[in-house]
N, C-alpha and C positions, 0 to 999 in steps of 0.2 A: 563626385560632388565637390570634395575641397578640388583637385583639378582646376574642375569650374568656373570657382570663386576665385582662383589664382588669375585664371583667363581673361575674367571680366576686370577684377579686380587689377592688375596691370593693365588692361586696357585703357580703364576709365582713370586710373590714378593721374592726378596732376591736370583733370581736364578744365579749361577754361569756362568761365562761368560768360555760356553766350547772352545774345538779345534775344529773347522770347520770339522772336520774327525768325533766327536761324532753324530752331526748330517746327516754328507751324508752317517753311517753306518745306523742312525736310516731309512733312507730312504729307505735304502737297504732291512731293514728289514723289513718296513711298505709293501712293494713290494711283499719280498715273503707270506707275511702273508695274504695278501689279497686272493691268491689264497688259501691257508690253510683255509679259512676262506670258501670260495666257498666249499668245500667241508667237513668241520668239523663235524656240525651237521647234515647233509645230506645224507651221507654215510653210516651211519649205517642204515638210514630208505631205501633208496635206496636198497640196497645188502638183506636186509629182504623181503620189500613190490613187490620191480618188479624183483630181481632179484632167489629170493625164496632161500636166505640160512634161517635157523632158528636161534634167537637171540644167540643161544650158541654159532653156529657156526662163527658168527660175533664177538661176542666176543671175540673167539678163534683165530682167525685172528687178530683184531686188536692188539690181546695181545702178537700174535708171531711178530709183528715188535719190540716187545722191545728184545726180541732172538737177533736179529742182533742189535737194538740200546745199548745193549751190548756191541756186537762187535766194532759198529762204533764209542762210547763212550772212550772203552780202547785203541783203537789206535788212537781217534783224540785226544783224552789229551795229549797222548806219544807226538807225533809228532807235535803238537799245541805250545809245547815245546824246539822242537828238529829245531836245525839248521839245517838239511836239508829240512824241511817240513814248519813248521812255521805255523801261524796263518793264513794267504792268500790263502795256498795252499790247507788247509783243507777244508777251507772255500767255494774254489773255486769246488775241487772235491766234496764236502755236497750238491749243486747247481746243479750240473751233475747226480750226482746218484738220486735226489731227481727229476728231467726232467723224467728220463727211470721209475722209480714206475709209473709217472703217465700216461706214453702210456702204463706202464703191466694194470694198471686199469681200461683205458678206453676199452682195450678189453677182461674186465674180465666176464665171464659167469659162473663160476661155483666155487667151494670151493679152488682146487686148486690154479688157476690160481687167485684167491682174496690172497690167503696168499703169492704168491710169490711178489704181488703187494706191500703188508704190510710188507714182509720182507726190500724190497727195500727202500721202507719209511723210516721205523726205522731205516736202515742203513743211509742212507741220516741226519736225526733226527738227530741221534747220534754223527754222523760227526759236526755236524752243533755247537750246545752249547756250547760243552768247550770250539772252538774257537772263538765264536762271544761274549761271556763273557770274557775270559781273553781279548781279542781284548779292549773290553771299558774298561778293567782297566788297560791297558799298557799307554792310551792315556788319563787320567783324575789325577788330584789328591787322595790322601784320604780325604779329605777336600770333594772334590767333587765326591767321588764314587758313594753314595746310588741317590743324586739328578741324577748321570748320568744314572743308571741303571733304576730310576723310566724313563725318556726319553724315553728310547729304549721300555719299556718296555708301555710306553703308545703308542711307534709308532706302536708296536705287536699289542696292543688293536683296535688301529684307523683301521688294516690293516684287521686284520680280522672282526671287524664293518664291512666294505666295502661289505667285501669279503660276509659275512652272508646276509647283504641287498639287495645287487647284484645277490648271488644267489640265495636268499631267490624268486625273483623277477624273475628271471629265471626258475626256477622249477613251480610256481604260472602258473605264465603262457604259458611255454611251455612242461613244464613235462622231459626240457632231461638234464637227471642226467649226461648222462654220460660226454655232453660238462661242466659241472662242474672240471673234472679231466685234459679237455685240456685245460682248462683257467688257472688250478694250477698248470700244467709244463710250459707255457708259464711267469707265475711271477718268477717261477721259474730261467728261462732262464735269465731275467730280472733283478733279483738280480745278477746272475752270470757276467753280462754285467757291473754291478754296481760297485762290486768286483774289477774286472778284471782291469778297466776303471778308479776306480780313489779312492782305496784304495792301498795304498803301506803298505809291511809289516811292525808288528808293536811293534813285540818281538825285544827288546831291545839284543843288540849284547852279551852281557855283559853276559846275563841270559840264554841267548841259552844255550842248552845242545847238547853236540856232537852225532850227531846219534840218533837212537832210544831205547836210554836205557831205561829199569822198574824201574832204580832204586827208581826214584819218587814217584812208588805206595810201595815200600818196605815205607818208609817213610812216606805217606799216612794213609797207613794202618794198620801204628803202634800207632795213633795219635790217643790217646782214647780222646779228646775232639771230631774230626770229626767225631769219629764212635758212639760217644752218638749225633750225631747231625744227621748224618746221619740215624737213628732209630726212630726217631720225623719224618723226612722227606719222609722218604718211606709213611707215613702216608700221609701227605700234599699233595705229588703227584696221591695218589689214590684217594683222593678227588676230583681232576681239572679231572682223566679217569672219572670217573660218570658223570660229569658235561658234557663230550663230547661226551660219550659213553650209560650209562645208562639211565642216566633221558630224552633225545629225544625219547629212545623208549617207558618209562614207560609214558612218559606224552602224547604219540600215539597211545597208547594200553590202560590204564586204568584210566586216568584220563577223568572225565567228559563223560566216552563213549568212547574215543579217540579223543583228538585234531586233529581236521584242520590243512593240510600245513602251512596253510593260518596263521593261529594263533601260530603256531609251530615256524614259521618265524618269525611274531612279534615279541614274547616269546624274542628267542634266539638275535635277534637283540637289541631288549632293554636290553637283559646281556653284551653284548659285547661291546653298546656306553656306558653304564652306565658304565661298567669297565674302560674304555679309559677316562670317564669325572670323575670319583674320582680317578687315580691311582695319577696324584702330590699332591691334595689335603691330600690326606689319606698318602703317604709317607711323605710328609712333615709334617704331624701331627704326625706320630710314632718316629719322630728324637725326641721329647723332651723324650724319652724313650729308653732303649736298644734293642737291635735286638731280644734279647729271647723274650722279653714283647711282643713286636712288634709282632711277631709270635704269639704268646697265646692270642693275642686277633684277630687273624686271626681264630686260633684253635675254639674258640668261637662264631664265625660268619659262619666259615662251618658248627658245629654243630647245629645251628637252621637254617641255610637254609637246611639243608636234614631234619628234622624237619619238616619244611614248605612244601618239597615235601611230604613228608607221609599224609600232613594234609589235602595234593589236593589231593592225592590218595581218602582219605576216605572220606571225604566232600561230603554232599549231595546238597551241595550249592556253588557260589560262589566260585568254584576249578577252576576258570584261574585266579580270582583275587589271589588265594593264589600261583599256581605257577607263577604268576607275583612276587609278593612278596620274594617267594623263589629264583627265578632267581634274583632279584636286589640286595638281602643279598646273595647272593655266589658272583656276580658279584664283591662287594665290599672286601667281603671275598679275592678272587684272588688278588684285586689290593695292598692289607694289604700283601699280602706271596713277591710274588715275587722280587721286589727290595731288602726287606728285607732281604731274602733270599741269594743272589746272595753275596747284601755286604755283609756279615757274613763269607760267606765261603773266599773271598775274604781275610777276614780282619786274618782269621785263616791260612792261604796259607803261605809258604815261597815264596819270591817274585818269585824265578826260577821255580817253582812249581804251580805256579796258572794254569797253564792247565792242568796237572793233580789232582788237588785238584776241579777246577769246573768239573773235568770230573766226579769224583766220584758224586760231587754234582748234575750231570747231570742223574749218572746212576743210583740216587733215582726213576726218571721220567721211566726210564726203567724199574724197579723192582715195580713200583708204576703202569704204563701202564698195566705190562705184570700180576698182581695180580687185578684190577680194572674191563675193562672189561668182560673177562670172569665170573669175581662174579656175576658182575650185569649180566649178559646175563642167569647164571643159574638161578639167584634168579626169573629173570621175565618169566622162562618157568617154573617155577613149580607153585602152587596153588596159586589162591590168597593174601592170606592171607601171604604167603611169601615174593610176589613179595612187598606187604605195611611193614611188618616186617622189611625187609632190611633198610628202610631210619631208622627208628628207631635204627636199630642197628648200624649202619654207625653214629648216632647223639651220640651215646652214647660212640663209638670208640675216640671221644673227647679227653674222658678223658685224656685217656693211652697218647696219645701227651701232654696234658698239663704237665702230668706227666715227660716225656722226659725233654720238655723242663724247666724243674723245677730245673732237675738232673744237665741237661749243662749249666744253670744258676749259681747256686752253684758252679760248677767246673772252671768256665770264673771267678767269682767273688775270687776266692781262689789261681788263677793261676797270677805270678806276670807276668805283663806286660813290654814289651823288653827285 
């Protein structure tokens, strides 16, 4: 118990006194996440074990929602922006379209009707980010960015805890996956109720842009600091798809035999509170450092958590204790990216320009999503010795980020400020 109160108590010490709106977005968001969370890790075992697609094919699916998270990426940044659309409106259709994926899912039976389910998703997805990101930095200081965005970003963690125990507990005991996908359109609905009900818009009049110009990504994506940032980051996002995507299967198929639901559930549930109880600790400890640092030492904690999975693959012993181990070092790993992350692009944005600027930063997750799965889905259908090679290789992929962010270190340190 004193522990405890140490934990939380350095957590929350010194925390800024936000706008009442920072929190009833995070709520919003703990809401939909919770459903996301019922079906995260579960899905991909589902659609394999009862519904008999093969790991590639799941792969491949999950990998074509980033197709459309594309899509829904480049047009909710535009419009995330744009005074006629705005941050609300986005928001509110990402909530809607993300409802309709999950009644295509609940009556998906076969390959196709999975990927039109996943397209929906990702379009939904995609919608969702650039505006619920520029959303918390329209309404917070620079003072208080990264403390606001580790919030939101712990209420993501708590939501989908929830969602993972919940349906961890669900599946356990009653086997039906499919009520997993109508309990994630009904948060769904839920966050849209949230929205709707008692967030007013939050893009500053000043900054709107008329219409739905590009001219924003002309400017974007001239901006050699974001695109050396963006080139570390397609990395970081491939790391969170395995996390979601690959290691549920590898550690149901080859570790120990195949893990238990039962223990599957565990597993993923102690990643997801352990992410939620270190993300302010661990963000408030990377503030006496800069955002590239911050990152590289994330980069360094993905790399021996997929490490650590290789090690339970091949273990003749003691392989839940190490994928314990390795899910509590990614868990931690995650909660080190994310705020991080968010402020950085934030702090690189012109202020008219921040929904298009986290949209790019958004549609690293796309390019990271849409390269992630399908690796992992190929590597665990071919011989063994590939499907244990991969974590190896993926820990060694390390590097090349650390290096990135080496480059855009150098290039932030050499570029004068205002």
């Amino acid at each position: 118990m004193k522990w405890g109160r140490w934990f939380l108590g350095n957590a929350f010490a010194g925390m800024p006194q936000f706008d009442r709106r920072v929190w009833i977005l995070s709520f919003g968001r703990l809401l939909s996440q919770v459903g996301i969370g019922f079906t995260l890790f579960y899905a991909p075992i589902f659609f394999v074990s009862q519904v008999g697609l093969s790991a590639t094919q799941v792969g491949l699916g999950l990998g074509s929602g980033s197709i459309s998270g594309v899509v829904g990426r480049v047009w909710g940044g535009t419009a995330a922006d744009s005074v006629t659309w705005g941050r609300r409106r986005v928001l509110l259709i990402s909530a809607a379209v993300s409802t309709l994926a999950d009644l295509v899912l609940v009556l998906a039976t076969d390959f196709p009707v999975f990927v039109v389910g996943q397209l929906l998703m990702g379009l939904g997805v995609g919608l969702y980010w650039p505006a619920t990101e520029a959303m918390v930095a329209d309404i917070v200081t620079v003072e208080q960015r990264q403390d606001a965005f580790a919030i939101v970003r712990l209420a993501d963690s708590l939501g989908l805890g929830l969602g993972v125990i919940f349906g961890g507990i669900l599946v356990a005991t009653t086997g039906a996956y499919r009520l997993l996908f109508v309990i994630d359109g009904v948060t769904f609905l839920l966050f849209f109720g949230v929205i709707y009900g008692a967030i007013a818009e939050t893009l500053p009049p000043q900054l709107a842009n008329p219409g739905s110009s590009l001219r924003g990504w002309a400017i974007a994506l001239k901006d050699q600091t974001l695109l050396i940032y963006v080139a570390g980051n397609i990395l970081f996002t491939t790391y969170l798809a395995q996390v979601q995507s690959t290691v549920p299967l590898y550690l149901s198929q080859f570790v120990g035999g195949g893990l238990s639901e039962a223990t599957l559930s565990g597993l993923f549930t102690g990643h997801v509170v352990l992410a939620a109880l270190c993300q302010l600790p661990v963000s408030r400890a990377l503030q006496s450092m800069s955002e590239v640092r911050g990152l590289m030492v994330s980069a360094c904690l993905w790399g021996l958590g997929f490490g650590l999975v290789g090690l339970a693959g091949v273990s003749s012993v003691g392989s839940v204790a190490w994928a314990a181990v390795a899910m509590a070092t990614m868990a931690i790993a995650m909660a080190s990216y994310t705020p991080v992350a968010s402020s950085l692009v934030v702090a690189l944005a012109p202020e008219d320009r921040r929904g298009v600027y986290l949209s790019v930063n958004s549609l690293c997750w796309a390019f990271g999503y849409f390269i992630g799965p399908p690796l992992g889905g190929w590597a665990l259908d071919q011989a063994r010795w590939v499907a244990d090679g991969f974590w190896v290789a993926a820990a060694v992929s390390v590097s090349v980020a650390i290096a990135i962010l080496a480059i855009l270190g150098r290039r932030l340190a050499s570029t004068p400020k205002g």
